[in-house]
C-alpha positions as CSV (number, residue, x, y, z in Angstrom):
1,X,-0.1,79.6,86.3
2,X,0.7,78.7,89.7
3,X,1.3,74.6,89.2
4,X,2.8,72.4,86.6
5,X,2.5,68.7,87.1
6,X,3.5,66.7,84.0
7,X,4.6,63.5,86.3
8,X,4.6,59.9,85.2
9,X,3.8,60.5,81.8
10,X,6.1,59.5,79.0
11,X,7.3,63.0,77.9
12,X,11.4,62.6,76.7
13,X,13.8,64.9,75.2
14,X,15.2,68.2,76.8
15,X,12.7,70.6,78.6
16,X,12.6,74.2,76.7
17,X,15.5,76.4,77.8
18,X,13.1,79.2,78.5
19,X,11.3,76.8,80.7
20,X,11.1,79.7,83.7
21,X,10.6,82.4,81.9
22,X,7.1,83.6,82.0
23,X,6.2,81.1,85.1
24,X,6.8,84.3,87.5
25,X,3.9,83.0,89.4
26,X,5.0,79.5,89.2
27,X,5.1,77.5,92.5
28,X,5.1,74.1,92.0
29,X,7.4,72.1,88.8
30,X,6.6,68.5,88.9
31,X,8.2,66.5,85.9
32,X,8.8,63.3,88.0
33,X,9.3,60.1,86.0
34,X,9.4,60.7,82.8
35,X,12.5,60.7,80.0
36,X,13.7,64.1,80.1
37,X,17.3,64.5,79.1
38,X,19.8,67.2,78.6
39,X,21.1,69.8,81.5
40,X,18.4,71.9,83.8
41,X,18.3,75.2,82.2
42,X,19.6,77.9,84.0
43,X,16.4,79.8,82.9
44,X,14.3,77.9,85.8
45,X,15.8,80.7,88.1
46,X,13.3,83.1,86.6
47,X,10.5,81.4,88.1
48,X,10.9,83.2,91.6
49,X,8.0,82.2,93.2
50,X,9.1,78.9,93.2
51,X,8.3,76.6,96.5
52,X,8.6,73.0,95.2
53,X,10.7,71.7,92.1
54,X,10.5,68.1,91.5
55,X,12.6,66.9,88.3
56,X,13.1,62.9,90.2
57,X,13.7,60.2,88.2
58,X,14.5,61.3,85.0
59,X,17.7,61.3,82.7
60,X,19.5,64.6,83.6
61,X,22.6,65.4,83.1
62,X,25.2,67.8,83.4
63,X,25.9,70.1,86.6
64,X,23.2,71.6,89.3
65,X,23.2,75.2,88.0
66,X,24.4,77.5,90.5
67,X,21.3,80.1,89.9
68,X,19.3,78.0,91.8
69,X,20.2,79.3,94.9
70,X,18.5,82.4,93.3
71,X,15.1,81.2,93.8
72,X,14.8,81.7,98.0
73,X,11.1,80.8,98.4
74,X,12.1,76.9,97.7
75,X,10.5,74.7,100.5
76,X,11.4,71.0,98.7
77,X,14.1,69.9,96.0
78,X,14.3,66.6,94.6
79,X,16.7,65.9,91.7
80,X,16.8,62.1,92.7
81,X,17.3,59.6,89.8
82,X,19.4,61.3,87.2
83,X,22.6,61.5,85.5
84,X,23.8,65.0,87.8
85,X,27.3,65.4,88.2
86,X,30.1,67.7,89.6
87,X,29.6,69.4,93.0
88,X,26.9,71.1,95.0
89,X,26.4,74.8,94.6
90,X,27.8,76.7,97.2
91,X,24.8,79.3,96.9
92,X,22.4,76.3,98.0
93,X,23.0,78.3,101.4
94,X,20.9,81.4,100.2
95,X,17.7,78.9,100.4
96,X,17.5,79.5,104.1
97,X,13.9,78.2,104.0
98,X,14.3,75.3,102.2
99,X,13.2,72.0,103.8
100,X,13.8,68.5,102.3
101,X,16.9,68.0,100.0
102,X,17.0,65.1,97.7
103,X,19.5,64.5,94.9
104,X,20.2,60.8,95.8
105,X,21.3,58.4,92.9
106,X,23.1,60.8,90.8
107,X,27.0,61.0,90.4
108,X,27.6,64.4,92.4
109,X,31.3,64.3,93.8
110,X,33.5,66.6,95.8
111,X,33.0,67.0,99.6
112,X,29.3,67.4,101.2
113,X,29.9,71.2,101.8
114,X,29.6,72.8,104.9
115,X,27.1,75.5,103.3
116,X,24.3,72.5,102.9
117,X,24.5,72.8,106.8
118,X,23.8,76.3,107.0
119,X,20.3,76.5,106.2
120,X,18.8,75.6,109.5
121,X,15.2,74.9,108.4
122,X,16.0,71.6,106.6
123,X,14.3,68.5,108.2
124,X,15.1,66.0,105.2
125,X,18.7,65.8,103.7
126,X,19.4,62.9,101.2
127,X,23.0,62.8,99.8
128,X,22.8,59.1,99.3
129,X,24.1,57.1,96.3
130,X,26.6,59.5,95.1
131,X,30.2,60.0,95.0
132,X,31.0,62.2,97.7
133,X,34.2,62.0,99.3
134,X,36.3,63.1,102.1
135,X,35.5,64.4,105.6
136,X,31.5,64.9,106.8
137,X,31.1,69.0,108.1
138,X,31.6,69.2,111.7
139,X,28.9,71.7,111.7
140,X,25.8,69.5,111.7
141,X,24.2,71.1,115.2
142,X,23.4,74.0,113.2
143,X,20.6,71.9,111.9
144,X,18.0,71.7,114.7
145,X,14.9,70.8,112.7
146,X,16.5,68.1,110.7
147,X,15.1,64.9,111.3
148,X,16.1,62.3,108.4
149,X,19.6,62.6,107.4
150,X,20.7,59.7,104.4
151,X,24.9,59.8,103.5
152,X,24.5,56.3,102.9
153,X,26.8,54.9,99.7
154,X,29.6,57.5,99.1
155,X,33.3,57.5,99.9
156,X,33.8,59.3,103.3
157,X,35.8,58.9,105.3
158,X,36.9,59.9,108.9
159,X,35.5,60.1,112.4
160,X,31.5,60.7,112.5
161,X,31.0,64.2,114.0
162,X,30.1,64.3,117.3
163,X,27.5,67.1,116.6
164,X,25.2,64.3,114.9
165,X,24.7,63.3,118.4
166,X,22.8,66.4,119.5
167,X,20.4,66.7,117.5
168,X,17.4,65.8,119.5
169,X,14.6,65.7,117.0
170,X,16.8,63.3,114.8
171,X,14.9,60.3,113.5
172,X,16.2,58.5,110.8
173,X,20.5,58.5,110.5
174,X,21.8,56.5,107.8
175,X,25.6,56.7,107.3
176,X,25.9,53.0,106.0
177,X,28.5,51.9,103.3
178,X,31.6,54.3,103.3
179,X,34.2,54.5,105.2
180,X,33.9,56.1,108.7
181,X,35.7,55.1,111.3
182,X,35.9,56.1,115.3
183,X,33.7,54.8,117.6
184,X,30.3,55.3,119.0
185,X,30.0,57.9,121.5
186,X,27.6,58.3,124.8
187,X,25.7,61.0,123.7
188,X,24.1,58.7,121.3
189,X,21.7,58.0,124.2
190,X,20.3,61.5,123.8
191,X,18.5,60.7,121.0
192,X,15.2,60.1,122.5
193,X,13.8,60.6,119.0
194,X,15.3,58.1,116.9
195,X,13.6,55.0,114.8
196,X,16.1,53.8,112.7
197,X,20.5,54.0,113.1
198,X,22.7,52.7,109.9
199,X,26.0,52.3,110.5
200,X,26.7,49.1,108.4
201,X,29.6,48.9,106.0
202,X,31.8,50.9,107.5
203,X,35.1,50.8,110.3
204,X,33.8,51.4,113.4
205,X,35.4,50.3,116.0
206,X,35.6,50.7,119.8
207,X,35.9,48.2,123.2
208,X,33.2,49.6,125.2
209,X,29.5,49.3,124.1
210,X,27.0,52.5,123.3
211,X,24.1,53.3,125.8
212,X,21.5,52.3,123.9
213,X,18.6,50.7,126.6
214,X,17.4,54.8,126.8
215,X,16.4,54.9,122.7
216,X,13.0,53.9,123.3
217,X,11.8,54.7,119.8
218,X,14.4,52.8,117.8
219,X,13.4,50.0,115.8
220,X,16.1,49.4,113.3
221,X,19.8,49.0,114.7
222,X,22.2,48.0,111.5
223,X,26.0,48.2,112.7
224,X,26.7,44.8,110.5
225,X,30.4,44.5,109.0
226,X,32.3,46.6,111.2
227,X,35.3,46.0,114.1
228,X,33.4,46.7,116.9
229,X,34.8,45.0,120.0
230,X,32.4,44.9,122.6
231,X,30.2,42.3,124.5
232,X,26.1,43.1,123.5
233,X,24.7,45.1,126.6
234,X,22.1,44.1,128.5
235,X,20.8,47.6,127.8
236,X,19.6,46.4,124.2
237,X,16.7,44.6,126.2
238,X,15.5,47.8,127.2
239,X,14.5,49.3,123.7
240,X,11.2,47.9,123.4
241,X,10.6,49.5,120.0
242,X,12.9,47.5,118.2
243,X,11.8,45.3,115.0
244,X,15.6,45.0,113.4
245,X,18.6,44.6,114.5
246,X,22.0,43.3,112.8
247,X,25.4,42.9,115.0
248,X,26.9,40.8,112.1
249,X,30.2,40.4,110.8
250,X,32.0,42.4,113.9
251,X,34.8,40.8,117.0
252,X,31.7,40.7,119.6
253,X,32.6,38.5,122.0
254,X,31.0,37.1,125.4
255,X,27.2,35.6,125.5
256,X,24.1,37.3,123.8
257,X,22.0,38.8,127.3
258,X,18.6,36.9,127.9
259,X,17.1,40.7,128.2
260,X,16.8,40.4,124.6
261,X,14.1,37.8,125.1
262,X,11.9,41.0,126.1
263,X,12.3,42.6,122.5
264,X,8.4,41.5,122.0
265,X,8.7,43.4,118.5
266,X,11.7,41.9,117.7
267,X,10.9,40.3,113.8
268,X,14.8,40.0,112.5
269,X,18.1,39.5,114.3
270,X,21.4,39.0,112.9
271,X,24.7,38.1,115.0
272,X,26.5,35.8,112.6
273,X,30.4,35.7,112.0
274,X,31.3,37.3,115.6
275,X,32.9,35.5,118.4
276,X,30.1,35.0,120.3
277,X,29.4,32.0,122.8
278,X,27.6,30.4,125.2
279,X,23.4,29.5,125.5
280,X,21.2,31.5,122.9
281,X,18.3,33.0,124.6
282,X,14.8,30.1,123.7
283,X,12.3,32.7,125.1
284,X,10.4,35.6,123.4
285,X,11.1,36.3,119.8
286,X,13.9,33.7,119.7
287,X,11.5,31.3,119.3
288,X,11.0,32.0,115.4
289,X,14.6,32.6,114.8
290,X,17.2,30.0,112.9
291,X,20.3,29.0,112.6
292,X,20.9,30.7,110.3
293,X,21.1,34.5,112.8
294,X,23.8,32.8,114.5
295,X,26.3,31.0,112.7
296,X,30.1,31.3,112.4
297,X,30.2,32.1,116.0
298,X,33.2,31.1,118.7
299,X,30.8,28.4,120.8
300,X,27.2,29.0,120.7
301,X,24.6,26.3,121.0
302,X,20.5,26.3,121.6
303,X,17.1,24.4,121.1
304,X,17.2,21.8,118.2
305,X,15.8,24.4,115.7
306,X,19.4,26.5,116.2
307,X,21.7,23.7,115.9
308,X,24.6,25.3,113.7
309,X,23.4,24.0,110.4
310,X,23.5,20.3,111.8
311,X,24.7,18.4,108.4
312,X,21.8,16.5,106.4
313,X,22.7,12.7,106.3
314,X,23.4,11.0,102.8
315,X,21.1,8.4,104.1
316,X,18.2,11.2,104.0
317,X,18.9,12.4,101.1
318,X,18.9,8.7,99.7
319,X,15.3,8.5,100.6
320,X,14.2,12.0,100.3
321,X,15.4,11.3,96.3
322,X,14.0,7.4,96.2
323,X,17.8,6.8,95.2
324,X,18.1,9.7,93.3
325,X,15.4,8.3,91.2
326,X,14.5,9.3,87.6
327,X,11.2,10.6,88.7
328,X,13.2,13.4,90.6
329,X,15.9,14.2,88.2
330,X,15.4,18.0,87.5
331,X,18.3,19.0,85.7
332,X,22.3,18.3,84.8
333,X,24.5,21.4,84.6
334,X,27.9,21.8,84.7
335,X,28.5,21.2,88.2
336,X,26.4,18.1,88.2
337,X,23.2,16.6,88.7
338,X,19.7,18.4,90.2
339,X,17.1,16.3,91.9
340,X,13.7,17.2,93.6
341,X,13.9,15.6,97.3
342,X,11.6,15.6,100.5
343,X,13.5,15.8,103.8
344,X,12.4,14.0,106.8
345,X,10.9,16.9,108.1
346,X,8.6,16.8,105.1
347,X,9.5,19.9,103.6
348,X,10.4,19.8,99.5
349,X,14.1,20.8,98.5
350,X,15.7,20.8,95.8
351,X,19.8,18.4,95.8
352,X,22.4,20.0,93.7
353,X,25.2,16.9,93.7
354,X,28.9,17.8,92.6
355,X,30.6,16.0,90.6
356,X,33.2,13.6,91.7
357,X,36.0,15.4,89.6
358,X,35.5,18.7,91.1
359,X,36.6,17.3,94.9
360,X,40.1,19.2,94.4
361,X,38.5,22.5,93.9
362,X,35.9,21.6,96.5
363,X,38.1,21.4,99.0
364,X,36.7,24.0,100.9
365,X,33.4,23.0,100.6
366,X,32.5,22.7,103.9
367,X,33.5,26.5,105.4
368,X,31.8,28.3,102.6
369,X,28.6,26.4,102.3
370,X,28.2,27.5,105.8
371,X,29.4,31.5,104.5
372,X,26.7,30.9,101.8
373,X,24.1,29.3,103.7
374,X,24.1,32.5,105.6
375,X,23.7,35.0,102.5
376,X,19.8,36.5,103.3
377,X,18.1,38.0,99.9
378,X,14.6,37.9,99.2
379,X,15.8,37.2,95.8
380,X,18.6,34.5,96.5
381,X,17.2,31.0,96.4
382,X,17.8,29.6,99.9
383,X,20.6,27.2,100.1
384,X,19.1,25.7,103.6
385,X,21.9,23.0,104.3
386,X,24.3,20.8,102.6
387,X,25.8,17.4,102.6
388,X,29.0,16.7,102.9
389,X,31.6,13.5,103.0
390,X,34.6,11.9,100.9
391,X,33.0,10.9,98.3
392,X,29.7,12.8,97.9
393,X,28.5,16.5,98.1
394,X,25.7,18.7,97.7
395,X,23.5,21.6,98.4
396,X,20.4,21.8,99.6
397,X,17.9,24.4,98.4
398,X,14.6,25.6,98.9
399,X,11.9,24.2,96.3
400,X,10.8,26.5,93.9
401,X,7.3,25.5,92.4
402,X,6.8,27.5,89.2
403,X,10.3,26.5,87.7
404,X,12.4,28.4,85.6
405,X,12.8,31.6,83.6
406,X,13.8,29.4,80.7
407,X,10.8,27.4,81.2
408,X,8.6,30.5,81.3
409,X,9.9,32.2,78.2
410,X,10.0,29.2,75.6
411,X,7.3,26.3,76.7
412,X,4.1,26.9,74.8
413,X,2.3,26.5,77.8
414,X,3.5,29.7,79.5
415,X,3.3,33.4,78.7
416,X,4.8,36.5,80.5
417,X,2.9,40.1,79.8
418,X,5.2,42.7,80.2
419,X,5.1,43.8,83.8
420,X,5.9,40.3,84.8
421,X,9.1,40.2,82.7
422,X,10.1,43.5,83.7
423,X,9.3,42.6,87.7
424,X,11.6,39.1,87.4
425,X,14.2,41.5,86.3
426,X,14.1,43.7,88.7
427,X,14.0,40.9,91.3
428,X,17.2,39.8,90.2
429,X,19.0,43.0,89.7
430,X,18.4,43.2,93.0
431,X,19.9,39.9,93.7
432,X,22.9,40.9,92.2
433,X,23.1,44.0,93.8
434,X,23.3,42.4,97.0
435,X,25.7,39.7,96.1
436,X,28.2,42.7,94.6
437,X,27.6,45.2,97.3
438,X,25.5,43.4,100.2
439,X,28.4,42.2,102.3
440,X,32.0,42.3,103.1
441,X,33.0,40.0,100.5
442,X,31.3,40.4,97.4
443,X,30.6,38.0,95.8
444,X,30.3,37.0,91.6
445,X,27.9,34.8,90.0
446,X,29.6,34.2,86.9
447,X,26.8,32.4,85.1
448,X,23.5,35.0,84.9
449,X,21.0,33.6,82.6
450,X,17.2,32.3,82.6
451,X,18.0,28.7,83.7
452,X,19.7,30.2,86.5
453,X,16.6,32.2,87.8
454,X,13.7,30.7,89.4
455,X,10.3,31.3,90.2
456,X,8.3,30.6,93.5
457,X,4.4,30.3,93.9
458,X,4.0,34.3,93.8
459,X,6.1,34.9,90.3
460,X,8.9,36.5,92.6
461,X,11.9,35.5,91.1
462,X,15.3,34.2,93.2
463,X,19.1,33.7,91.7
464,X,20.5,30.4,91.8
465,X,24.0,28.6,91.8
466,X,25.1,32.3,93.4
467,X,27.4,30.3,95.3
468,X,29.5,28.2,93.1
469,X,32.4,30.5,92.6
470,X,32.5,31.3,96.1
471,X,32.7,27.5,96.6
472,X,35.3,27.0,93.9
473,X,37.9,29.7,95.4
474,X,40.2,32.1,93.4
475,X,42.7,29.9,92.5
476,X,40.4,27.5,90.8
477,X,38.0,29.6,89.4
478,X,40.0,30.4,86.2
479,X,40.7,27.0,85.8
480,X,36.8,26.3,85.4
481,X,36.1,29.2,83.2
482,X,35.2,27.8,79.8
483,X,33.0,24.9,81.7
484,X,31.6,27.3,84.0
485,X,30.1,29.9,82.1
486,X,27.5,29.7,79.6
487,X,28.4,30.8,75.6
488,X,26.2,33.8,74.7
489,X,26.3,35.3,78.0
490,X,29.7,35.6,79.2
491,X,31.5,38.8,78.8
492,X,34.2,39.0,76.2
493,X,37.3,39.6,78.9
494,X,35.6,36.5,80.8
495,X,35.5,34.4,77.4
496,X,39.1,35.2,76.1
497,X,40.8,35.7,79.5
498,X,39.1,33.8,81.9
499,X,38.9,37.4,84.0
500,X,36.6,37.3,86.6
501,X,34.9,39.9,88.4
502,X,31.5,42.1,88.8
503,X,31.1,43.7,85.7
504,X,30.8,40.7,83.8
505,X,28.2,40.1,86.1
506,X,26.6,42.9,84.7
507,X,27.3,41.9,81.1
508,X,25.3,38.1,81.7
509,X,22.5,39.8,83.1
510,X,22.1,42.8,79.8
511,X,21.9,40.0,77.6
512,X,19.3,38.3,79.9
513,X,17.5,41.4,79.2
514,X,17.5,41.6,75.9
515,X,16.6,37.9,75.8
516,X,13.6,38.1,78.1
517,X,12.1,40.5,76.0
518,X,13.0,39.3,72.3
519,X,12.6,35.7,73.4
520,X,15.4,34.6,71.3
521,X,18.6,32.8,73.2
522,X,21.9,34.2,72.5
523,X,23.2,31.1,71.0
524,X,19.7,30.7,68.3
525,X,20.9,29.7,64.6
526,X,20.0,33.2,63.7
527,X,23.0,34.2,65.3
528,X,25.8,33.5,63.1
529,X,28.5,35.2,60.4
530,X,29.2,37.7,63.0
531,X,25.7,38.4,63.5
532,X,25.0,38.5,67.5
533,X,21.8,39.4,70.2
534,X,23.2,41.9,71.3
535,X,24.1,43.4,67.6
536,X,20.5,42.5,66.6
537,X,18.9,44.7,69.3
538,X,21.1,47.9,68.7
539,X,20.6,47.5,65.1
540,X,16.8,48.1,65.9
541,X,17.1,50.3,68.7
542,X,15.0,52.6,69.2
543,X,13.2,52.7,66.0
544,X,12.6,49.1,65.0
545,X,11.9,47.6,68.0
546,X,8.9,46.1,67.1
547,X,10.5,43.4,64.9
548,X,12.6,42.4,67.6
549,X,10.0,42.4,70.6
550,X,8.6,39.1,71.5
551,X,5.4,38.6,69.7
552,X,3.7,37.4,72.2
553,X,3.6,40.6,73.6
554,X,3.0,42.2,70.6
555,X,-0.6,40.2,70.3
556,X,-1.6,39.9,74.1
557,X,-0.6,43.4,75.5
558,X,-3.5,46.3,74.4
559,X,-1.3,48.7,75.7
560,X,2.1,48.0,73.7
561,X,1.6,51.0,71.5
562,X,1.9,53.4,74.5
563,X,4.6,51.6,75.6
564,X,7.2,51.0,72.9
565,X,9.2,53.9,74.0
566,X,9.6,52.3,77.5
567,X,10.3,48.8,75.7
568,X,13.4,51.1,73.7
569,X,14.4,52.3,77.5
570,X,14.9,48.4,78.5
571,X,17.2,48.0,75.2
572,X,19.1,50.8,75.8
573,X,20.0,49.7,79.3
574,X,20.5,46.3,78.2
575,X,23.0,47.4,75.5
576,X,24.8,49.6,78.3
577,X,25.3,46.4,80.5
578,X,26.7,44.8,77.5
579,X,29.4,47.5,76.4
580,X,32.8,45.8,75.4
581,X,35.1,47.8,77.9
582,X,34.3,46.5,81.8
583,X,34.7,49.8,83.1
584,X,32.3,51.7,81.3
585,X,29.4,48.8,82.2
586,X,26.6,50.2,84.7
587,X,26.3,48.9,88.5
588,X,23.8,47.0,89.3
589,X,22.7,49.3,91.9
590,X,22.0,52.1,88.9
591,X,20.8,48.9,86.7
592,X,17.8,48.5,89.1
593,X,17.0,52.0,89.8
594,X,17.0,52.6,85.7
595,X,14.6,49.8,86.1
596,X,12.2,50.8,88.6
597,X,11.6,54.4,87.0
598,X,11.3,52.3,83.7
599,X,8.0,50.3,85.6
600,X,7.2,53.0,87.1
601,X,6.1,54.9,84.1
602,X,4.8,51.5,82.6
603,X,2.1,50.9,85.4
C-alpha cells in the first residue's frame, strides 16, 4: 500500500499505535478532518517511505514525537487544527527535503528554533496561531526557496530580522499580531516578488517611510495598529498591484498623496485614527470609498460622501420614523426603544434611542459612536451614524430584512436545517473574534444571545448592540450589570460580581449554542430546582443527544443519523465555552476553528 486517504469522514478515537508498522511502502497518510484523538504514535516513524503526512484538523494531543525527523523522504507536513503542545523537535532539521510546514492552530510554545531554518528546500512555513515566544532566528536567508512564511498570532517579540528582507522569491509574509518592534528597513524594496505584507498588531515604529513604489506585485499592505511615524509616500501610487491596504491606528501625519488616485485595483483602504489632514484624494478608486476609511483624523475633509460622519438631524429621524410611529416600533430592550426608519436618502435603517436616564453614563457618547461607527466586520451590523443632542440619542444601523435569530428559532413560520444553524454560528464567532482580538482595544459585548444576532437577505448573520459597553465606559459598566445582561446567559463571575471581560463573552455565546440547537431558552419553565441548559445538555452528552436535539431537525434532516456524532461535537464545545472557571473557557478564535472542521465534516 502506497496511499492511505481516510479524509473527511467521521472516523474518532485514537489511530492504532502500530499505525506505521507494516506501511514500509507507505507514501501518502491523509486522516484530515475527522475526530481522531489521543497522541501521534511514535510508530508512524516506521513508515520510511513516507512523502506526505496530513493528520489537519483533528483533535490531537500531546507532543510532536521527535522520531519524526526519522522519516527524511517527507516533502509536506500538516498537523494544523489540533490540540499539539510543547516544542518543535529539534531533529525536524534531518528533513532536508521537506517542503511546506504546517502546524498552525495548535498550542506549540517555546522559541521558533533556529533548526526549522535549516532545511533550505522549504517554500511554505506556517507557525501561526500558536504560542511561540521570544526572539525570531536571525538565520532566515538560509531559506532561499521559501516563499509563504505565516508567524502571525504568537508572542514574539523583538526586532524583525533583517534577513527576511533578502529573500527574493518571498511572496506572502505575515508577522501580524505579536509583538515586534523596530522599524522597516530599505531592503524591503527588493522584494520584487511579494503579494501580500502583514505587519498589523504589532510596535513598529520608525520616522522615515519604507520604499515601497518598486513592489510591483503587492496587493495587500496591512501595517494597521502600530507607531509608525511617517507621512504616506508618494511612492505607494506606484504599486499598481495593490487591492488592500490598511495604514490605520498609527501617528501618520501630513496629507494622503493624490498618486494614490492611480491604485486602479485599489478595492479597500483604511487610514482611520492617524493624524492625517488636508484634501482626500476624489479621483480613481476614491470615488467608492466612505467616511468611514478616514475618520478620527487631525483635519481632513472631501466630497459630500466623506464628510466625517456628518450627524443625522432629529428632524430626519422624526420623519424617517413618522414620529416614532407604532407601525415602526421593532423592539424595547434595556437600553431603550428600536424603531424601523427611512433616511432622506431613502435608504432603510434601523433607530436604537437611549433612554433618558442613561445620559450620565452616556456622557461620552459622541467620541465612541464615532470609534464604533468605524468597527468593519462582515459580521457586525453596521452602525452607519448616530444622533446626538441634550436631550435625545441614538444609533443608526443598517436594516436587516430577515430579522432575528430568536425569530428564526421559535416562530412557527420559520425553520433552520442544520447547516444554517451551524453557519449563523460560525458567523458570529467570528464576530466576536474580531471584537476580542480585531483591534487595539478589544472590545466586550456583554449580552450574546439570539435577539442580539441578526439576519440579512442572504441568511448571513451580524452581532448587534456590540457597542454598548464601549459606549457606557468602565466606570459605569458595573454599575449596569444586572440591567445589562440577560439571565440565562451571563457567566456566573458576571452575575455575582458584575466582572466583566472576554471570557464571559465566550460563556453567552456556549449557551447560545446549545440553545440554537435544542431550541429551548435558558430561562424555559423546565429549568428550575437547580435544573439548568447547560446541565441538561451534559447530562445527555454524547449518548442521549437525541432527546435534547431540536425536533425539527430530527423530522426534516434525512441525514441526522450520520450526523449525531457531529451534533455531540457542537455540545461538547458548547459545554467547554460554558465551564465555571474563566480561565479554563476556549477563545473565540479556537471556538470558530472547532467550528469550521465541525461543518466541514458535516457537508
Amino acid at each position: 500500500m502506497t496511499w492511505l486517504n481516510f479524509e473527511f469522514n467521521h472516523l474518532s478515537g485514537p489511530i492504532p499505535p502500530t499505525i506505521g508498522s507494516g506501511l514500509a511502502n507507505l507514501e501518502v497518510l491523509d486522516l484530515d478532518s475527522n475526530q481522531f484523538i489521543g497522541k501521534i504514535p511514535k510508530s508512524i516513524s516506521n513508515a520510511s517511505k513516507l512523502i506526505h503526512l496530513n493528520l489537519g484538523l483533528n483533535k490531537f494531543s500531546g507532543v510532536i514525537p521527535i522520531v519524526l525527523g526519522n522519516l527524511t523522504n517527507l516533502i509536506e507536513i500538516k498537523l494544523y487544527g489540533n490540540d499539539l503542545n510543547g516544542l518543535i523537535p529539534t531533529t525536524i532539521n534531518k528533513l532536508q527535503g521537506l517542503q511546506f510546514l504546517d502546524p498552525s492552530n495548535n498550542r506549540l510554545k517555546g522559541c521558533v528554533i533556529d533548526e526549522l531554518f535549516q532545511i533550505r528546500s522549504l517554500s511554505e512555513l506556517h507557525l501561526a496561531y500558536n504560542m511561540f515566544s521570544g526572539l525570531l532566528p536571525q538565520c532566515l536567508e538560509n531559506l532561499t526557496f521559501l516563499q509563504k512564511l505565516d508567524l502571525s498570532s504568537n508572542k514574539l517579540v523583538s526586532h524583525i530580522p533583517h534577513s527576511i528582507w533578502s529573500l527574493k522569491d518571498i511572496v506572502v509574509v505575515d508577522l501580524s499580531s505579536n509583538a515586534l518592534n523596530g522599524t522597516i528597513p530599505l531592503e524591503i524594496s527588493s522584494l520584487r516578488a511579494l503579494t501580500l505584507l502583514n505587519l498589523s498588531n504589532n510596535q513598529i515604529s520608525g520616522n522615515n517611510p519604507p520604499i515601497v513604489g518598486s513592489l510591483q506585485t503587492l496587493q495587500n499592505l496591512s501595517l494597521e495598529n502600530n507607531r509608525l511615524n511617517w507621512t504616506i509616500p508618494e511612492s505607494l501610487g506606484s504599486m499598481i498591484s495593490i487591492e488592500f491596504l490598511d495604514l490605520s491606528q498609527n501617528y501618520l501625519y501630513g496629507v494622503i498623496p493624490k498618486s494614490l488616485e492611480s491604485l486602479v485595483h485599489l478595492k479597500y483602504i483604511n487610514l482611520s485614527y492617524n493624524l492625517l489632514h488636508g484634501e482626500i484624494p476624489s479621483g480613481g478608486p476614491f470615488t467608492n470609498f466612505t467616511a468611514g476609511s478616514f475618520v478620527m483624523n487631525e483635519d481632513l475633509c472631501g466630497k459630500p460622501q466623506l464628510q466625517m460622519l456628518a450627524r443625522v438631524s432629529y428632524y430626519e429621524l422624526l420623519q424617517g420614523t413618522n414620529g416614532f410611529d407604532e407601525c415602526n416600533f421593532l423592539g424595547q430592550g434595556s437600553f431603550g426603544s428600536v424603531y424601523k426608519g427611512i433616511l432622506s436618502s431613502g435608504q432603510i435603517v434601523v433607530v436604537k434611542i437611549f433612554k433618558l436616564d442613561l445620559e450620565e453614563a452616556l456622557r461620552s457618547f459622541d467620541t465612541e459612536c464615532t470609534a464604533i461607527c468605524n468597527l468593519r466586520h462582515c459580521n457586525l451590523v453596521k452602525i452607519i451614524n448616530s444622533c446626538s443632542n441634550v436631550d435625545f440619542k441614538s444609533l443608526i444601523m443598517e436594516f436587516m430584512p430577515n430579522g432575528s435569530l430568536e425569530r428564526w428559532l421559535y416562530s412557527h413560520n420559520y425553520c433552520l436545517d442544520i447547516l444554517q444553524r451551524l453557519n449563523i454560528m460560525i458567523d458570529i464567532a467570528s464576530a466576536l473574534e474580531y471584537l476580542h482580538h480585531g483591534s487595539s482595544t478589544p472590545i466586550v459585548h456583554c449580552d450574546v444571545k439570539p435577539s442580539n444576532v441578526l439576519l440579512d437577505e442572504d441568511m448571513v448573520a451580524h452581532l448587534s448592540d456590540f457597542g454598548i459597553s464601549k459606549l457606557l465606559g468602565e466606570e459605569k459598566l458595573q454599575i449596569y450589570t444586572k440591567t445589562f445582561a440577560t439571565v440565562g446567559y451571563m457567566a456566573p463571575e458576571y452575575g455575582l460580581k458584575g466582572v466583566v471581560s472576554m471570557k464571559g463573552d465566550v460563556y453567552n455565546y456556549g449557551v447560545m449554542l446549545m440553545e440554537v440547537f435544542i431550541k429551548k431558552k435558558p430561562t424555559n419553565d423546565m429549568f428550575v430546582e437547580g435544573l439548568s441548559l447547560k446541565d441538561w445538555v451534559s447530562k445527555s452528552t454524547p449518548h442521549s443527544i437525541v432527546n435534547v436535539l431540536d425536533t425539527n431537525l430530527l423530522q426534516r434532516d434525512h441525514r441526522i443519523g450520520n450526523i449525531l456524532l457531529n451534533i455531540s461535537s457542537i455540545f461538547e464545545l458548547a459545554l467547554n465555552c460554558c465551564i465555571d472557571l474563566p480561565e479554563k473557557r476556549m477563545n473565540m478564535a479556537d471556538v470558530m476553528m472547532s467550528l469550521e472542521k465541525i461543518k466541514a465534516m458535516i457537508m
